[in-house]
Backbone as CSV, one residue per row, in Angstrom:
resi,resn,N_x,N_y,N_z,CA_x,CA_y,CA_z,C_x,C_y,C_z
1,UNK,-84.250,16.875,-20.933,-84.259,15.473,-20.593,-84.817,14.675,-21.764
2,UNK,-84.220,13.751,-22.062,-84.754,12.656,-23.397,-85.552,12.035,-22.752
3,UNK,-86.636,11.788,-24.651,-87.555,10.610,-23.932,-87.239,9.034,-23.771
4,UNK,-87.382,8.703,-22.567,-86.889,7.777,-22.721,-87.953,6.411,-22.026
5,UNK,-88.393,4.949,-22.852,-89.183,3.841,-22.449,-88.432,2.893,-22.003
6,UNK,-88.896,2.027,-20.756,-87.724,1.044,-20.479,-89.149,-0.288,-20.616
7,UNK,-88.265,-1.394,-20.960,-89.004,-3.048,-20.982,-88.126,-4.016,-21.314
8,UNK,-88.930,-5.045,-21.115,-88.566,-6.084,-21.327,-88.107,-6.243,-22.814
9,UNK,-87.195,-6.843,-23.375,-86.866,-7.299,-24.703,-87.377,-8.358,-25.014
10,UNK,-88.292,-8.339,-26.021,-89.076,-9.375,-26.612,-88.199,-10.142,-27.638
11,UNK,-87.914,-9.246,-28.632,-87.001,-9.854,-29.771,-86.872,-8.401,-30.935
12,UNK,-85.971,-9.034,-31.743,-85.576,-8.092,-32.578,-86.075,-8.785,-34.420
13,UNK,-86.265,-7.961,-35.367,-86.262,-8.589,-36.108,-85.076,-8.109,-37.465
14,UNK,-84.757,-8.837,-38.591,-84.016,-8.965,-38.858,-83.795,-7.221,-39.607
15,UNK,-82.832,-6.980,-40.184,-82.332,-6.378,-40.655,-82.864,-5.427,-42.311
16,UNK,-83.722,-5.070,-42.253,-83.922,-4.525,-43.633,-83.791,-3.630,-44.512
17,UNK,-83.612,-3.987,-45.777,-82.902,-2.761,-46.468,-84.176,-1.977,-47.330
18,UNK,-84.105,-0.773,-47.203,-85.243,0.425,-48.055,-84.349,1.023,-48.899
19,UNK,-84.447,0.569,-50.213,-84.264,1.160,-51.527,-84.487,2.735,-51.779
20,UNK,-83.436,3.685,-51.994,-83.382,5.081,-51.910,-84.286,5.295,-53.261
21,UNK,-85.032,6.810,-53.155,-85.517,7.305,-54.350,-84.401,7.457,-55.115
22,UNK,-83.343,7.668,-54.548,-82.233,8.044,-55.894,-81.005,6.901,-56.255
23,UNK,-81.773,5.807,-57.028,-80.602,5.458,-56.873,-79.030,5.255,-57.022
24,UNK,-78.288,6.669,-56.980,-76.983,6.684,-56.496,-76.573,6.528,-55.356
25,UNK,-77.849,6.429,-54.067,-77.214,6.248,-53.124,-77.365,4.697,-52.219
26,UNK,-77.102,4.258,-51.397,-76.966,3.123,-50.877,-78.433,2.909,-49.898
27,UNK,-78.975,2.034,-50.004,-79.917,2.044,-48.867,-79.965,2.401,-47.671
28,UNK,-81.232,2.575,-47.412,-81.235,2.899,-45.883,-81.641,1.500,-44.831
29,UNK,-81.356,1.433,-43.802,-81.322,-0.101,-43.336,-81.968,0.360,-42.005
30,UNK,-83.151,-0.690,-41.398,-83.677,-0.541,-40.101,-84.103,-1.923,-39.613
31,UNK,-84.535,-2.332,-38.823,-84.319,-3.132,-37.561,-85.625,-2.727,-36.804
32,UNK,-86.517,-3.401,-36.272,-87.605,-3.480,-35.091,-87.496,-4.142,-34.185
33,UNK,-87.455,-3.299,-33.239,-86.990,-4.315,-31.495,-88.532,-4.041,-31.155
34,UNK,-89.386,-5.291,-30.592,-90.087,-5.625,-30.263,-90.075,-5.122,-28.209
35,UNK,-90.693,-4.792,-27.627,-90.628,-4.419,-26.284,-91.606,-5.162,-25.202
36,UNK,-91.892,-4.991,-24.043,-93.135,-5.589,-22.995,-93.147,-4.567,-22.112
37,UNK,-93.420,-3.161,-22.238,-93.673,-2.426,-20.888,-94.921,-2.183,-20.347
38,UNK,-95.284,-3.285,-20.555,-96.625,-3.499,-19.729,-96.315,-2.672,-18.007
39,UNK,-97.014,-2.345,-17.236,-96.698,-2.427,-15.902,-97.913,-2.958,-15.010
40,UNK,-97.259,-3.174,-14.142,-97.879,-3.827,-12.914,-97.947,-2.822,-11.287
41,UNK,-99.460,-3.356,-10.935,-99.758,-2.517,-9.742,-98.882,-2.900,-8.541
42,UNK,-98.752,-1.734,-8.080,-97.655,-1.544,-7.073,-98.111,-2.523,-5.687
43,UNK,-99.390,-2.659,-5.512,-99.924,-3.045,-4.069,-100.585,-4.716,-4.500
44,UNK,-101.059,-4.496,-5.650,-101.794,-5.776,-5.778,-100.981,-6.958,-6.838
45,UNK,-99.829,-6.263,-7.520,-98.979,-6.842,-8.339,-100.392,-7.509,-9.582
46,UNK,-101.190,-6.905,-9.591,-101.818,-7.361,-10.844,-101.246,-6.778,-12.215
47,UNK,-101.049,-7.543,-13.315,-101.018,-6.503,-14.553,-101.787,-5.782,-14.760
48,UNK,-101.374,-4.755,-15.442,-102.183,-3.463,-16.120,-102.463,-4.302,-17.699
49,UNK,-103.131,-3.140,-18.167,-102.951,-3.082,-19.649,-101.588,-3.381,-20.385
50,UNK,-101.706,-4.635,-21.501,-100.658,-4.213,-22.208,-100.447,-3.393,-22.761
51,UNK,-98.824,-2.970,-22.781,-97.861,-2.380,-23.445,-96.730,-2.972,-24.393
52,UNK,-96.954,-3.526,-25.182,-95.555,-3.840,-26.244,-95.835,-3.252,-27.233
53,UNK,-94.924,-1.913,-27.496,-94.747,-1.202,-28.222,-93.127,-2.025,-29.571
54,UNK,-93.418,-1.264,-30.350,-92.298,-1.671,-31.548,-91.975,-0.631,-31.848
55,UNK,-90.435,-0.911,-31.606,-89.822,1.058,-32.063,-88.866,0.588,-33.020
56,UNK,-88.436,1.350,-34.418,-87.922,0.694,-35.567,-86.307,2.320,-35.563
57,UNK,-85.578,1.145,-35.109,-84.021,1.763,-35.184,-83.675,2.174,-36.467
58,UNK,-83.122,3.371,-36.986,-82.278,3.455,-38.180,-81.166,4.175,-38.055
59,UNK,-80.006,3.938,-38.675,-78.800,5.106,-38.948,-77.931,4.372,-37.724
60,UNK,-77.438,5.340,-36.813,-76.462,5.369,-35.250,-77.225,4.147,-34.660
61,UNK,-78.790,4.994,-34.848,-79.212,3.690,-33.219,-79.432,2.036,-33.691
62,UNK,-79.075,2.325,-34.951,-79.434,0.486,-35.375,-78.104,-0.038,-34.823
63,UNK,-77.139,0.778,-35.078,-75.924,0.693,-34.714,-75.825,-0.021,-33.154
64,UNK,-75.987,0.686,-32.465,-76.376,0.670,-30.541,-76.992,-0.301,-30.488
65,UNK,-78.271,-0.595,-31.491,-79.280,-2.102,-31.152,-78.418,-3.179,-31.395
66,UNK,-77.942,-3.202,-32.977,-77.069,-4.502,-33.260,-76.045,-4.904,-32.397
67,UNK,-75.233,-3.482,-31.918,-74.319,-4.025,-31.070,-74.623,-4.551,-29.561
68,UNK,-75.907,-4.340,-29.271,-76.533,-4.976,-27.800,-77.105,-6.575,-28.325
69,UNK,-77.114,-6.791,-29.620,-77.753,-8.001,-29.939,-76.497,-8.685,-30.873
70,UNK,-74.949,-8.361,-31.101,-74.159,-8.620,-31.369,-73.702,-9.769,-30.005
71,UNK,-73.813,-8.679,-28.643,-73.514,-9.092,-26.962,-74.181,-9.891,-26.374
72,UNK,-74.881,-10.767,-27.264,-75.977,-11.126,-26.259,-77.588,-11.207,-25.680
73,UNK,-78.151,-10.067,-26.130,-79.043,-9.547,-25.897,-80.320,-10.533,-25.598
74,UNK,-80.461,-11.105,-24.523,-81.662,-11.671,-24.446,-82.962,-11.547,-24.321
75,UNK,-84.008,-12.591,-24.520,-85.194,-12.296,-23.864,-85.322,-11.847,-22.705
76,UNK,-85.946,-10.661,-22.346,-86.211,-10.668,-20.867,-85.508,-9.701,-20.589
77,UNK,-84.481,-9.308,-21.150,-83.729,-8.823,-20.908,-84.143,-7.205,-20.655
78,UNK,-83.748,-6.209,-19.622,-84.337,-4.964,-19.519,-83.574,-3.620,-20.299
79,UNK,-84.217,-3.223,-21.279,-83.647,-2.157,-21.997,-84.117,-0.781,-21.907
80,UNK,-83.489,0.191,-21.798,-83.942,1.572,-21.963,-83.490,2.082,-23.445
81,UNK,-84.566,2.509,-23.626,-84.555,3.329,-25.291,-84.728,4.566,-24.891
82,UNK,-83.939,5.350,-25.932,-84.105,6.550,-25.606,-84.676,6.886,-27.376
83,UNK,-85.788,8.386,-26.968,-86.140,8.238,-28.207,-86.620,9.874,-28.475
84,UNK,-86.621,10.133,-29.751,-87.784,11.769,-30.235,-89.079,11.534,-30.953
85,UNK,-89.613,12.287,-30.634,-91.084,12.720,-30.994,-91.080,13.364,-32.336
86,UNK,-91.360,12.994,-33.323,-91.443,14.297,-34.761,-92.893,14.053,-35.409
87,UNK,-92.847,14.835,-35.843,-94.222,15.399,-36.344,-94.165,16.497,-37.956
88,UNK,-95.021,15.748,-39.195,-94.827,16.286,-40.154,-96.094,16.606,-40.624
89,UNK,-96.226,17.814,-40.763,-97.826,18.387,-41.644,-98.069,17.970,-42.836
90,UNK,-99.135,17.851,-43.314,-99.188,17.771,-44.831,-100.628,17.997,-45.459
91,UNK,-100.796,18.405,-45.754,-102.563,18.749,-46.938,-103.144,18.025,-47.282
92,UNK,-104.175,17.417,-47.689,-104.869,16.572,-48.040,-106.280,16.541,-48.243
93,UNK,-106.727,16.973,-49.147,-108.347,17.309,-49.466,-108.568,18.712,-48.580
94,UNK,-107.964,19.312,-48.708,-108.065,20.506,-48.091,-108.128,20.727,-46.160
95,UNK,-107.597,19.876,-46.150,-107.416,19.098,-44.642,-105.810,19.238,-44.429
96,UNK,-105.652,20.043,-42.845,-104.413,19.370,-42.323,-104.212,18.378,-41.594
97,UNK,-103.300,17.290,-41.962,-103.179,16.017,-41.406,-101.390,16.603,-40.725
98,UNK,-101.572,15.544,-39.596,-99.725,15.161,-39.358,-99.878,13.929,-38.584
99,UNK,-98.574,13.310,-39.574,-98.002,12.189,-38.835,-96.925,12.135,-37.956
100,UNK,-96.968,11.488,-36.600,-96.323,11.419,-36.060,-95.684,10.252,-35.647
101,UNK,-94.111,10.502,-35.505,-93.300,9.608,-35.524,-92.141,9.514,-33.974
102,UNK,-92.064,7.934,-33.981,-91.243,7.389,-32.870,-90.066,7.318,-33.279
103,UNK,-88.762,7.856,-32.898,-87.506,7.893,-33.530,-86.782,7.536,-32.566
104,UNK,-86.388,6.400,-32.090,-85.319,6.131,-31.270,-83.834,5.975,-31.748
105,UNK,-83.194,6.480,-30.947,-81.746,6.907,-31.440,-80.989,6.094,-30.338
106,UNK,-81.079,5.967,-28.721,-80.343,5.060,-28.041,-81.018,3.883,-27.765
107,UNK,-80.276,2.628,-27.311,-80.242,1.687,-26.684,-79.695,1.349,-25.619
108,UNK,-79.611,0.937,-24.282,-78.749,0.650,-23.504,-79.556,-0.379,-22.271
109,UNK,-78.830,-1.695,-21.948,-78.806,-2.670,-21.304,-79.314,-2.000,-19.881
110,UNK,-80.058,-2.249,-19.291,-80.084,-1.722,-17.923,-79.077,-2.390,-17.038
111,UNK,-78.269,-2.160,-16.106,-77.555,-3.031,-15.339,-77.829,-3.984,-14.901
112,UNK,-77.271,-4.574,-14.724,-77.125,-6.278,-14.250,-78.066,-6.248,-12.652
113,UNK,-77.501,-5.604,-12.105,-77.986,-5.416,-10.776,-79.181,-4.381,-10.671
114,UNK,-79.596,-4.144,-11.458,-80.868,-3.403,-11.356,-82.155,-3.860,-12.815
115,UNK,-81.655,-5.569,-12.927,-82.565,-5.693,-13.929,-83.721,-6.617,-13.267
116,UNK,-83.954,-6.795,-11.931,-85.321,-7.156,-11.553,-85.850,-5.586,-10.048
117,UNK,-86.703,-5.700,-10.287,-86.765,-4.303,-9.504,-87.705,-5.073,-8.257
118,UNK,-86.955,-4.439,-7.154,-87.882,-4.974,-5.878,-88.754,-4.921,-5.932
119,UNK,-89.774,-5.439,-5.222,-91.002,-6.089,-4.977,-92.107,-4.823,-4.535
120,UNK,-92.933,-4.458,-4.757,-93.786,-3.293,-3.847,-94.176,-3.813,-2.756
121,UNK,-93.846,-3.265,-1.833,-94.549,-3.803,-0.398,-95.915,-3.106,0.147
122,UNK,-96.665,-3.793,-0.063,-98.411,-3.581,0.448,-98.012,-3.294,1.957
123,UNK,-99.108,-1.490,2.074,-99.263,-0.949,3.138,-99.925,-2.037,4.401
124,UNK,-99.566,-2.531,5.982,-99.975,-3.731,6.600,-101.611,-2.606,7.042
125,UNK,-102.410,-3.804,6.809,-103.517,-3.196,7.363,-104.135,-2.006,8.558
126,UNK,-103.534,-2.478,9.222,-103.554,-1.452,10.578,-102.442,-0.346,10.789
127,UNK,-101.720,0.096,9.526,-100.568,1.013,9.798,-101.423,2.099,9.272
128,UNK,-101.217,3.396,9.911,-102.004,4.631,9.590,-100.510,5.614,9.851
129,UNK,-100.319,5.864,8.991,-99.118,7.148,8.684,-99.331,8.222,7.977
130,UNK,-100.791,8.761,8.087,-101.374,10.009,7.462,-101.707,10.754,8.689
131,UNK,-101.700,11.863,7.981,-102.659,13.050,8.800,-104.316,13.245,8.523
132,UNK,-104.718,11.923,7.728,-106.178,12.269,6.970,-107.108,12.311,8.175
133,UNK,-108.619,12.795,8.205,-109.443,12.746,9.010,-110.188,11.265,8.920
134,UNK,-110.601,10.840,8.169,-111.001,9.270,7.748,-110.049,8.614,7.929
């Protein structure tokens, strides 16, 4: 199963090009979609902690982003990213370090009809539908 974060679309920013070590070859180009997956409590609808994470598209998935922001793509709008986890070792004063990295590869619009999600409905005070002793 992929990993995958869903939120709100904040915004995207523009388009940038990273100059190859070699240059015979053409740049590499990436894109940062800005997110809001903050969440909210189920019973009290208070916010939680924020969440706006920034996940930076390159290659295919800039591809998938531009073309959701080619369509339209608004604020507010609810997106699922799909994404990998990588992780690179490296030495350093006689120390192992690793960095780890957010690699999202999909994009996709959540449906139309499933881009506000029903409401949580708070248990009514006097309903008891457990088996607890208290």
């Amino acid at each position: 199963m992929a990993n995958q974060i869903i939120g709100k679309f904040i915004a995207v920013s523009q388009i940038e090009n990273i100059a190859s070590k070699d240059p015979s070859k053409q740049p590499m180009q990436k894109r940062s979609l800005f997110l809001d997956c903050t969440r909210f409590d189920a019973i009290s609808g208070e916010r939680g902690f924020e969440n706006t994470p920034v996940l930076e598209f390159g290659g295919k998935g800039l591809e998938k982003l531009n073309e959701l922001v080619n369509n339209g793509l608004k604020k507010d709008d609810i997106v699922i990213v799909s994404f990998d986890i990588q992780g690179t070792k490296y030495e350093k004063d006689g120390k192992t370090k690793v960095y780890t990295y957010v690699r999202p590869y999909d994009i996709q619009l959540k449906p139309k009809n499933e881009q506000q999600a029903p409401p949580a409905s708070a248990p009514s005070q006097g309903q008891e539908d457990n088996d607890l002793p208290f």
